[in-house]
C-alpha positions as CSV (number, residue, x, y, z in Angstrom):
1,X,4.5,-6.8,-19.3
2,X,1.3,-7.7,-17.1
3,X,-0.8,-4.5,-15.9
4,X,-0.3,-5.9,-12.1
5,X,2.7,-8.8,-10.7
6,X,0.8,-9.8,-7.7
7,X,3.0,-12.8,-7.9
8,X,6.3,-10.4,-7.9
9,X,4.9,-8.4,-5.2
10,X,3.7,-10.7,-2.6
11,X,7.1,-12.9,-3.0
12,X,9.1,-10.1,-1.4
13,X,7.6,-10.9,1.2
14,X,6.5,-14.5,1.0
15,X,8.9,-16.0,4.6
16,X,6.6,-13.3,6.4
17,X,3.4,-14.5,4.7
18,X,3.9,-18.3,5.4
19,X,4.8,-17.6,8.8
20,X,2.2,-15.8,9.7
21,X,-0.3,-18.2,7.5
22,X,1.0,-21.3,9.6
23,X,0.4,-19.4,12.8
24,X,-3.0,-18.9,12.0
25,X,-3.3,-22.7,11.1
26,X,-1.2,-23.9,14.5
27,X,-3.5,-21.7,16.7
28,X,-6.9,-23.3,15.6
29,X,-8.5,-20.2,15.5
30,X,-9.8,-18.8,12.5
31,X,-12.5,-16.0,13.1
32,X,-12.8,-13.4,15.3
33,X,-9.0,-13.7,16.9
34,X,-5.8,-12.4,17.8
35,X,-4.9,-11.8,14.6
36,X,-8.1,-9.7,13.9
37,X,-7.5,-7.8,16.6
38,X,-3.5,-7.5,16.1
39,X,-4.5,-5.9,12.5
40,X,-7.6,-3.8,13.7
41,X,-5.0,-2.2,16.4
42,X,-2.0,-1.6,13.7
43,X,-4.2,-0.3,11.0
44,X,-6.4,2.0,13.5
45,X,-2.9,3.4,14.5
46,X,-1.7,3.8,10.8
47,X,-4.7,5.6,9.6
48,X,-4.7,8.0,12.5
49,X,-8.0,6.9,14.3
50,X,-9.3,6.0,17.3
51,X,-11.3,2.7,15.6
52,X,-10.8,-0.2,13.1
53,X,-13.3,-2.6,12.4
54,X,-12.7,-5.0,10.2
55,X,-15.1,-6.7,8.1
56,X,-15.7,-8.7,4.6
57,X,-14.6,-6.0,1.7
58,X,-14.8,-2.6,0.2
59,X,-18.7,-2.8,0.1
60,X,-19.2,-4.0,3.0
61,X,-17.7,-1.7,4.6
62,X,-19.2,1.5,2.8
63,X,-22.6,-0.3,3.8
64,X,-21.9,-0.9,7.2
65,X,-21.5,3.0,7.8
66,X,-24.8,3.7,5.7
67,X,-26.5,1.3,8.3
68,X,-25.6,2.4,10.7
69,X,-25.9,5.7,10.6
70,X,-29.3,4.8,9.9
71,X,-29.3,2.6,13.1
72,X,-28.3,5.7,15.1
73,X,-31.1,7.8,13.6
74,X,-28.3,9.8,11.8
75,X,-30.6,9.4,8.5
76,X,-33.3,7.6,7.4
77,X,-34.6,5.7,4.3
78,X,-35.0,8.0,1.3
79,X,-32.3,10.8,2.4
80,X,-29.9,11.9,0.0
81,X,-26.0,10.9,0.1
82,X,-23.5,13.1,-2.4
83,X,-21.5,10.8,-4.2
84,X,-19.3,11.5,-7.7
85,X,-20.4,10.4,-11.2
86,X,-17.3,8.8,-12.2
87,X,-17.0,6.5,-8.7
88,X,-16.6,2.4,-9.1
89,X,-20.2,1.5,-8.8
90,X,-19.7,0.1,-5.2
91,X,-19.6,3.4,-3.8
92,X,-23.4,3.9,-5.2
93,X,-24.2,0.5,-4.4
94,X,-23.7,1.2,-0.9
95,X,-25.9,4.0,-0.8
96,X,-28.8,2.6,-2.7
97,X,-28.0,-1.3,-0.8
98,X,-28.9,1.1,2.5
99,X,-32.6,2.2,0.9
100,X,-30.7,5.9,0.2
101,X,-30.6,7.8,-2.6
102,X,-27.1,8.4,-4.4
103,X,-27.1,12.1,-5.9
104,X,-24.5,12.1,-8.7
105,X,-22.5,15.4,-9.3
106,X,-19.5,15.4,-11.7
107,X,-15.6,15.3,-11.1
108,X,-12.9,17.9,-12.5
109,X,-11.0,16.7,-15.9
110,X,-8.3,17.9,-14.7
111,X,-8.1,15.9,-11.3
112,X,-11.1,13.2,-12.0
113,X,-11.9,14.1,-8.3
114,X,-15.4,15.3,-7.4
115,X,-15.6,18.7,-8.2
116,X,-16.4,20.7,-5.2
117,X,-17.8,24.0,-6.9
118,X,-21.1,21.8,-7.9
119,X,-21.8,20.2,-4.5
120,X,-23.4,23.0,-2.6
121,X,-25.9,23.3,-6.2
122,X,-26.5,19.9,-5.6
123,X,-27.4,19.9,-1.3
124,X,-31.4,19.5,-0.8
125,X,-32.9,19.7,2.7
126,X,-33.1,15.5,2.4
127,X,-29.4,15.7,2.1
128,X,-27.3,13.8,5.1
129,X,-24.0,12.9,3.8
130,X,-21.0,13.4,1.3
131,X,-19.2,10.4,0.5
132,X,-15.9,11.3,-1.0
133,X,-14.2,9.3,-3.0
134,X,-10.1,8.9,-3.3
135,X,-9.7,7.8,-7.2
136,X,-6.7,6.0,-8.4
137,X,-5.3,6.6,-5.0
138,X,-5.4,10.5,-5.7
139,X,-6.4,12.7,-2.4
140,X,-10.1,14.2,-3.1
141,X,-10.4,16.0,0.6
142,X,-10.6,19.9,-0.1
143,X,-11.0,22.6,2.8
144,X,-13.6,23.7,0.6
145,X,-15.9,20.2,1.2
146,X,-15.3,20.4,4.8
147,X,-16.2,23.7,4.9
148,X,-19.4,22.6,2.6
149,X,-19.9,19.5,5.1
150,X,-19.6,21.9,8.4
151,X,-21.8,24.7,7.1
152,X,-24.5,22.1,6.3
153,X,-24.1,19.1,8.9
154,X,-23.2,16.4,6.8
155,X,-21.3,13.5,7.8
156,X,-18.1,13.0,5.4
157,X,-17.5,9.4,4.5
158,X,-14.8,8.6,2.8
159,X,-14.4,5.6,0.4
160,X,-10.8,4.7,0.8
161,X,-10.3,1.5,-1.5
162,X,-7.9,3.0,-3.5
163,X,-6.0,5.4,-1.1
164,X,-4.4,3.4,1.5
165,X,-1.4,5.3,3.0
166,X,-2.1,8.9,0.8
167,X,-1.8,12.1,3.0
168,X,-3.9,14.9,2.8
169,X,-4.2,18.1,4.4
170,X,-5.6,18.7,8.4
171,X,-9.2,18.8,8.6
172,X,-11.2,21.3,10.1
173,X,-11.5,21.1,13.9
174,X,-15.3,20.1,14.0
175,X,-14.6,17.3,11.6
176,X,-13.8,13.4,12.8
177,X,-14.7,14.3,16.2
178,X,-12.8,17.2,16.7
179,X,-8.8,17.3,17.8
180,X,-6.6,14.8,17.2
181,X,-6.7,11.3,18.2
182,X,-3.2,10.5,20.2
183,X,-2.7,6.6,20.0
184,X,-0.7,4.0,22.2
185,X,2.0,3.0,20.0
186,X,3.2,-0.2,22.9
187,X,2.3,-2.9,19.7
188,X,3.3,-0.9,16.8
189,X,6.7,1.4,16.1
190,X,4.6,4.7,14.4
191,X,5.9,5.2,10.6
192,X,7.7,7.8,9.2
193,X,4.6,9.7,8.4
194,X,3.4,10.0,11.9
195,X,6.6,11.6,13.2
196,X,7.0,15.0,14.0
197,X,4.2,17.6,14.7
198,X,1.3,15.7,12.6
199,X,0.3,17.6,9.9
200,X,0.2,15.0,7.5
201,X,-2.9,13.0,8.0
202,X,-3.9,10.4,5.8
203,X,-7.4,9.8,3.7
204,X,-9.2,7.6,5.8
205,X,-8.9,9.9,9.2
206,X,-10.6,13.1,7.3
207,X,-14.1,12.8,7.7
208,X,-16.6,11.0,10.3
209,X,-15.6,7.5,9.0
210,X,-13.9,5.6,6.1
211,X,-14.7,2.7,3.9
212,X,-11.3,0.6,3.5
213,X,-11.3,-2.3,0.5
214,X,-8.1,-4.7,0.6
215,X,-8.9,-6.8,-2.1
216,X,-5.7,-8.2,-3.7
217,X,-4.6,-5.7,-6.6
218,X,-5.1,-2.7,-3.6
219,X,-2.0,-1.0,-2.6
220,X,-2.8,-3.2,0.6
221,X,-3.9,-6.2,-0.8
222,X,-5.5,-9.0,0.6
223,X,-5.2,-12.7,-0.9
224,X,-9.1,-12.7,-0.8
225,X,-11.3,-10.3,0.0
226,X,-11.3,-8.2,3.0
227,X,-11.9,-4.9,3.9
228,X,-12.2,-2.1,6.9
229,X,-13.8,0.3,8.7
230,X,-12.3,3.9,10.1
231,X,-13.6,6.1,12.4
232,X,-12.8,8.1,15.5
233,X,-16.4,7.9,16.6
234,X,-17.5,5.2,19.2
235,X,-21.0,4.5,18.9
236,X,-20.4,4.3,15.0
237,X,-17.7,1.8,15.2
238,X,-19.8,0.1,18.0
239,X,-22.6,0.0,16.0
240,X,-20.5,-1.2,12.9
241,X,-19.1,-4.1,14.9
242,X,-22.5,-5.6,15.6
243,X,-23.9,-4.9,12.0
244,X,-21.5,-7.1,10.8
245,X,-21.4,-9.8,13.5
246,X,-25.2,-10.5,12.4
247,X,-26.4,-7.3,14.3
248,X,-24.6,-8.8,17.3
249,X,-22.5,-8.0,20.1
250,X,-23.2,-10.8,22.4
251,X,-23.4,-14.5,20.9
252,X,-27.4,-15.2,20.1
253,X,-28.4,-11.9,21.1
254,X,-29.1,-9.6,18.1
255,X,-29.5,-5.7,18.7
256,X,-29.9,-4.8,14.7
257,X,-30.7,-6.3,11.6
258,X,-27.2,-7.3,10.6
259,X,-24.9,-9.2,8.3
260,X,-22.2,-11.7,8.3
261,X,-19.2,-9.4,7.5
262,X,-16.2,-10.5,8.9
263,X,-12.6,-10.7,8.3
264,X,-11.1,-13.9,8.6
265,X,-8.0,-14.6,10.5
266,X,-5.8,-15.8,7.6
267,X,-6.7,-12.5,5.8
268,X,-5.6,-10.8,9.0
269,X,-2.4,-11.7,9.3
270,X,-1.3,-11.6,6.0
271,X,-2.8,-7.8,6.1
272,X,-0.3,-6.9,9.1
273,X,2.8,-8.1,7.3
274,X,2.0,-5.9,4.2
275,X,0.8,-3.4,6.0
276,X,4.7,-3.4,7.9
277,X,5.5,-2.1,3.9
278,X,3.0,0.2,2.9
279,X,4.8,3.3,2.9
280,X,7.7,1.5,0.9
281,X,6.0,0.7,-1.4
282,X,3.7,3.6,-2.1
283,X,6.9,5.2,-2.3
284,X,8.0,2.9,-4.8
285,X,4.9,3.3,-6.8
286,X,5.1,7.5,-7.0
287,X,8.4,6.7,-7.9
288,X,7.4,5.0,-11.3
289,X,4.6,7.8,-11.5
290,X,7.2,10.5,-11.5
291,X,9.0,9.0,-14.2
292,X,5.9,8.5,-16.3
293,X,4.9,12.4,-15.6
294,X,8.1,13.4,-16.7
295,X,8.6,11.4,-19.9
296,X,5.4,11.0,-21.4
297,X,5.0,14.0,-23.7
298,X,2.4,13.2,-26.3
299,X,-0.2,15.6,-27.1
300,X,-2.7,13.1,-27.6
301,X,-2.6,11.6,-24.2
302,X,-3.3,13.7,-21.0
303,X,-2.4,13.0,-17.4
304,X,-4.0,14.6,-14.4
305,X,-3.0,17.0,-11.9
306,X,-3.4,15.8,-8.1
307,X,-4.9,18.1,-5.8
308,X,-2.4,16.4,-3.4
309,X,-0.3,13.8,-2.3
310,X,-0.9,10.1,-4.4
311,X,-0.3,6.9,-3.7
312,X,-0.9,6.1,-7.8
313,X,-3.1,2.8,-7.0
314,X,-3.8,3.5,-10.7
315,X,-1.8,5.7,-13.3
316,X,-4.5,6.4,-15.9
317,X,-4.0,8.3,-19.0
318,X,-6.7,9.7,-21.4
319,X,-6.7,9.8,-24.8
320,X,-9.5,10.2,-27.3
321,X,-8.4,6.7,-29.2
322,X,-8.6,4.9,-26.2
323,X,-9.1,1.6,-27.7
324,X,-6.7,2.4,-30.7
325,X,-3.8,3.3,-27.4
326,X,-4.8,0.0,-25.7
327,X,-4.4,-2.3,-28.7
328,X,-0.7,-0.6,-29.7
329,X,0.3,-1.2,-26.6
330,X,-1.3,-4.6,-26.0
331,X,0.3,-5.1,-29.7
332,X,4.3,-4.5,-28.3
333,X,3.9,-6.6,-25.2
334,X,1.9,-3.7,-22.4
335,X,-1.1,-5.4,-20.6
336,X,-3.3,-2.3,-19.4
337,X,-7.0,-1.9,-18.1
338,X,-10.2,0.1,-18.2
339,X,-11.0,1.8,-14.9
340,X,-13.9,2.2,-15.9
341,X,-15.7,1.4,-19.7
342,X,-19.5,2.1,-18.6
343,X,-20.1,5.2,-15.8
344,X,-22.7,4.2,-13.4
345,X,-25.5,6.3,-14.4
346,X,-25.1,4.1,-17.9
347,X,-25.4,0.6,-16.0
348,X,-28.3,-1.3,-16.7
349,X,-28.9,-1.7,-13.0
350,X,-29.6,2.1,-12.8
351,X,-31.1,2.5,-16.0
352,X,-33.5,5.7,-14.5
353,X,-30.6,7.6,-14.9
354,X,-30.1,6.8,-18.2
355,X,-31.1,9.7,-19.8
356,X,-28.8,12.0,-17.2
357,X,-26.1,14.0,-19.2
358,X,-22.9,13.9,-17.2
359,X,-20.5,15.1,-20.2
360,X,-17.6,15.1,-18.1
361,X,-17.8,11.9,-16.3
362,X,-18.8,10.5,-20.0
363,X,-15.4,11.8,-21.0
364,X,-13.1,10.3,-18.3
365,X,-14.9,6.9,-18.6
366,X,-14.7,7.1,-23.1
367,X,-11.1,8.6,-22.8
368,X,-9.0,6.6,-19.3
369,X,-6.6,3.6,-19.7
370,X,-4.7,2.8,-17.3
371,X,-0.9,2.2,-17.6
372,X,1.0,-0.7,-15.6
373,X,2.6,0.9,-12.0
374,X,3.3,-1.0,-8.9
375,X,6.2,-1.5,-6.3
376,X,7.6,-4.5,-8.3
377,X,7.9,-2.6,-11.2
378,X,11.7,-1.6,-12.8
379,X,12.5,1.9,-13.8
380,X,13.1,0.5,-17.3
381,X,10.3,-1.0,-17.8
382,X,8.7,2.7,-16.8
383,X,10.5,4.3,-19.1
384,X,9.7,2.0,-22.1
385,X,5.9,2.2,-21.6
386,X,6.7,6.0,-21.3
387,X,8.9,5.6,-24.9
388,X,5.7,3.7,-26.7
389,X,3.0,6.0,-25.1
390,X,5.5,9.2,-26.5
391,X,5.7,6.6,-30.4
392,X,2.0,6.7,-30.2
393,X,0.7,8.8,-33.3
């Protein structure tokens, strides 16, 4: 059984895709287009904001933010951005790509989410922003961080790669730019979690702005990289937009130091006909989940506890004989993977924080494996990873 089927999963869909591939090829147009702007509409309305910009990947658009918040004199080289210890390095990279410094503070075991009874320890007077990351597609938004973020004027930036689609609770009223953002719906029939009164808002509409990444194996999945960024805030988004047109809003006229982050069109479309499913198959995945955390009972593997609502882009399990779990199952036919085997603050690249003792992230990243669970999945197969997990002894 492979870890992910991106094969399986983008065939359910695969008239849609080539239709919406060849129009891209018939109109001649392949940057900077309809189909851009068709996707930047669609997923602005999904998320719940007023903005989309769409740019390169995951990175990028983390980055972009940085920058330009720094543009807009929101901070400046040197100041301090909260980010948690056991993050995919690009969230860190971000910060210290923008000339800021990353202050690590470490996640709950029992949710891997940052912890928020160690952030206000960890606020200096350099500090400007929390960047909160969604893990595995797990909601890490508390009313206790907003509450933090209010009390001490930081901007909240989400990094959304992995939580495309997961709800959370309201935010407080002075977050994302206040009351909530009403959007034309003329292009795009709402879904099923934008009905009624509201109060399900997803990550990536919680804080001042979001960091999308849709590269392939994401619950929204690119076939290349891509990525996005969220925000109800104008000048932000402006600024954004120009950052990553080469600091540009006008063609040879450059405004900032930018980059050349953009979506391309191909990437575009293919985003709007998955994004048409999203909710299907998140369902499908938390669907799998549930029947792995009802059936695995082994007490030498442990599953977390959500704070909220999941969207499972990865089911990881910890054990203490990580590697010993991985080969078994590797041995009777389960592909798995590592999210992640070295924490950032043990990465060469950062090697002044080498000597940091971060016992909790050490744990997660010694003891996690993640299991295989995805839309193309079968309940069977579920319940026989859940049957060898339960053998393992």
């Amino acid at each position: 059984m492979n870890y992910l089927d991106l094969k399986s999963i983008n065939q359910r869909h695969d008239a849609e895709l080539r239709a919406a591939i060849g129009e891209v090829l018939d109109s001649g147009w392949y940057l900077k287009g309809e189909a851009t702007r068709r996707f930047e509409e669609h997923y602005a309305q999904f998320i719940g904001t007023r903005h989309c910009v769409a740019c390169g990947n995951g990175l990028d658009a983390l980055t972009l933010i940085l920058r330009a918040y720094i543009q807009m004199g929101v901070m400046q080289p040197c100041d301090e951005v909260i980010v948690p210890a056991n993050t995919f390095i690009a969230s860190i990279l971000a910060i210290t790509e923008s000339g800021l410094k990353p202050v690590l503070v470490e996640p709950r075991l029992d949710t891997a989410q940052i912890d928020d009874s160690l952030i206000e320890e960890a606020i200096t007077s350099r500090t400007r922003a929390l960047m909160l990351v969604h893990l595995y597609g797990i909601c890490a938004y508390t009313e206790r961080i907003a509450d933090i973020c209010q009390r001490h004027h930081l901007k909240l930036i989400e990094d959304n790669a992995q939580a495309h689609g997961c709800k959370g609770p309201s935010p407080s009223p002075s977050l994302n730019g206040g009351e909530q953002i009403v959007l034309p719906t003329s292009l795009y029939t709402p879904l099923p979690h934008r009905e009624g009164t509201g109060e399900s808002l997803l990550t990536g509409s919680l804080g001042d702005a979001a960091g999308h990444s849709f590269y392939p194996g994401k619950n929204l999945g690119a076939l290349g990289d891509a990525g996005a960024v969220t925000t109800n805030d104008d000048q932000l988004a402006d600024v954004v937009r120009a950052l990553g047109n080469y600091g540009s809003h006008q063609k040879y006229v450059h405004d900032y130091p930018g980059r050349n982050s953009r979506m391309d069109e191909l990437q575009a479309a293919i985003l709007d006909v998955k994004l048409r499913y999203l909710n299907e198959d998140n369902a499908r995945r938390k669907e799998i989940a549930d029947i792995y955390t009802h059936q695995i009972q082994n007490p030498l593997i442990r599953l977390l506890t959500p704070t909220a609502d999941s969207v499972w882009h990865i089911f990881p399990v910890f054990c203490p004989r990580r590697d010993e779990l991985r080969q078994y199952l590797l041995d009777n036919a389960v592909e798995t993977q590592i999210h992640y085997p070295i924490p950032p603050h043990k990465q060469r690249c950062y090697s002044e924080w080498a000597n940091l003792s971060l016992p909790i992230t050490e744990r997660i990243h010694a003891e996690e494996l993640s299991i295989p669970c995805h839309q193309a999945m079968t309940n069977e197969e579920a319940s026989h990873v859940a049957d060898l997990l339960n053998r393992f002894h």
